[in-house]
C-alpha positions, 0 to 999 in steps of 0.5 A: 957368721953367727946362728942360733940352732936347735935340734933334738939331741941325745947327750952322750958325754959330759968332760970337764974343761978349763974355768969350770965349763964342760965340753959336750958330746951330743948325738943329734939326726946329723951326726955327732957335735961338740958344743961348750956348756959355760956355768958353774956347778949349781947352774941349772942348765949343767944339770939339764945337760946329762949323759943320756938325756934327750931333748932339744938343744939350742946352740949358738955357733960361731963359725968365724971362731969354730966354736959352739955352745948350749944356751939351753936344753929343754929336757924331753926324756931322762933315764933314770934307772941308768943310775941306779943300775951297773948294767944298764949303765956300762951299756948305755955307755957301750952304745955311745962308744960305738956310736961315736967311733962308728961314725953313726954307721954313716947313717946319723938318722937310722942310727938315732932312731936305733940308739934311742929305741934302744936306750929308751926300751932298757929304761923301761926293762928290768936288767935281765930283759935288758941284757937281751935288749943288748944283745938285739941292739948290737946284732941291729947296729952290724946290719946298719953297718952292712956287715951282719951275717947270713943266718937264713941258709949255709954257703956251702950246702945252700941248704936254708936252716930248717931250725927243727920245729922252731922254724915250723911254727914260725907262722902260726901267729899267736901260738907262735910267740908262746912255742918260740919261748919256750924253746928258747928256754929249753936245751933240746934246742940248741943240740945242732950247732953251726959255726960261724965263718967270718969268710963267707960272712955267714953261719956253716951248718953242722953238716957242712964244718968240718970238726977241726974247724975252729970260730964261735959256734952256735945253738940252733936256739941261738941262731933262730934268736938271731933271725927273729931279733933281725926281723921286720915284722911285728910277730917277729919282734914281739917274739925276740922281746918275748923269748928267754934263753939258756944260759948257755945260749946267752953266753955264746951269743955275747961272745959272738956279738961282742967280737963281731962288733969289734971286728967291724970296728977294726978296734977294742972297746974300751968299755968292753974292758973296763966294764969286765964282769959287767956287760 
């Protein structure tokens, strides 16, 4: 049975094949698909047809032969600054590995959402910006894994983080946005550490581990970043697109995120490797 099919996609790979075609890699609300694109390299669809570009493909399937292939792809949003950038684009190709060895998280649609809100915003940041816009995309893909941490209270004292005068402002709307940055910014508020215990699948307060313990170990601002870039609300995700951290608390967070990620996955990324001194 043949079928003509379109459906909104998000380009993730382009691999030459035999005769000049290409195979593609697309990410659409079902999941990941493989579809064959035929034409040589002035054609005008192989340009339409990019890594990162979104839009709607239009496929024709064989299933009697197994076989797929595009017959169009009506461009509906680029990205060009992942072109001129490094960054940006060792970190779109970072969110495409995990997408695709992750299986979408076994949630194709919330993971086509995230992903695209995620490429979509780094398009518009500058790189700085768009490092955090990293960091909240990895520490958003774990929770729709279903293993992201606890960072709300410490397993064995059962004590809730206080995060000092960070979480004391937490609700005073507006002024809130301009404190939380400005602690973020400041050292005074990552003195008081906790360590991060893959055991319990949670953060132990600095009362309750032990100095010899060993694991990451995590800023009160670093942890109080997590909780708002985890959060639902609109002050909270105007507050973590807002805020700025120390150098010393963007290092530990990355660190963190980077291993947690692979531990989910059970893999090494191989463009965490190769993108070395990039990401």
């Amino acid at each position: 049975m043949n079928r003509n099919i379109s459906k909104e996609a998000l380009v993730l790979s382009v691999k030459a094949t035999a005769q000049d075609n290409r195979s593609v890699c697309l990410f659409t609300k079902d999941g990941i698909e493989w579809a064959t694109l035929f034409g040589g390299p002035k054609s005008k669809l192989r340009g339409a047809v990019s890594p990162w570009n979104r839009g709607l493909a239009y496929i024709y399937k064989n299933e009697e032969k197994g076989s797929a292939k595009i017959t169009d792809f009506d461009v509906q949003k680029y990205h060009p600054t992942f072109r001129e950038n490094l960054f940006k684009s060792f970190a779109a190709a970072l969110a495409g590995e995990i997408v695709q060895k992750s299986k979408c998280a076994g949630s194709p649609e919330q993971c086509f959402v995230l992903t695209n809100g995620f490429l979509d915003g780094m398009d518009l940041l500058g790189e700085d910006e768009a490092r955090l816009g990293l960091l909240r995309f990895l520490w958003r893909y774990v929770d729709l894994l279903g293993v992201r941490p606890q960072v709300d209270s410490c397993p064995r004292c059962k004590k809730e983080f206080g995060f000092g005068e960070l979480g004391a402002f937490e609700q005073s709307g507006g002024r809130a946005l301009n404190f939380i940055q400005s602690a973020l910014e400041s050292e005074a508020g990552g003195k008081r550490l906790a360590l991060y215990s893959p055991s319990e699948a949670s953060f132990v307060c600095a009362d309750c581990f032990l100095p010899q313990e060993k694991g990451i170990r995590l800023g009160e601002s670093a942890l109080y970043y997590l909780k708002i870039s985890g959060g639902t609300s609109q002050a909270d995700m105007t507050a973590a697109r807002k805020a700025s951290l120390s150098e010393r608390d963007f290092a530990q967070l990355k660190a963190f995120l980077y291993e947690l990620i692979e531990g989910a996955l059970g893999i090494k990324l191989k463009t965490l490797e190769s993108g070395k001194g990039i990401l």
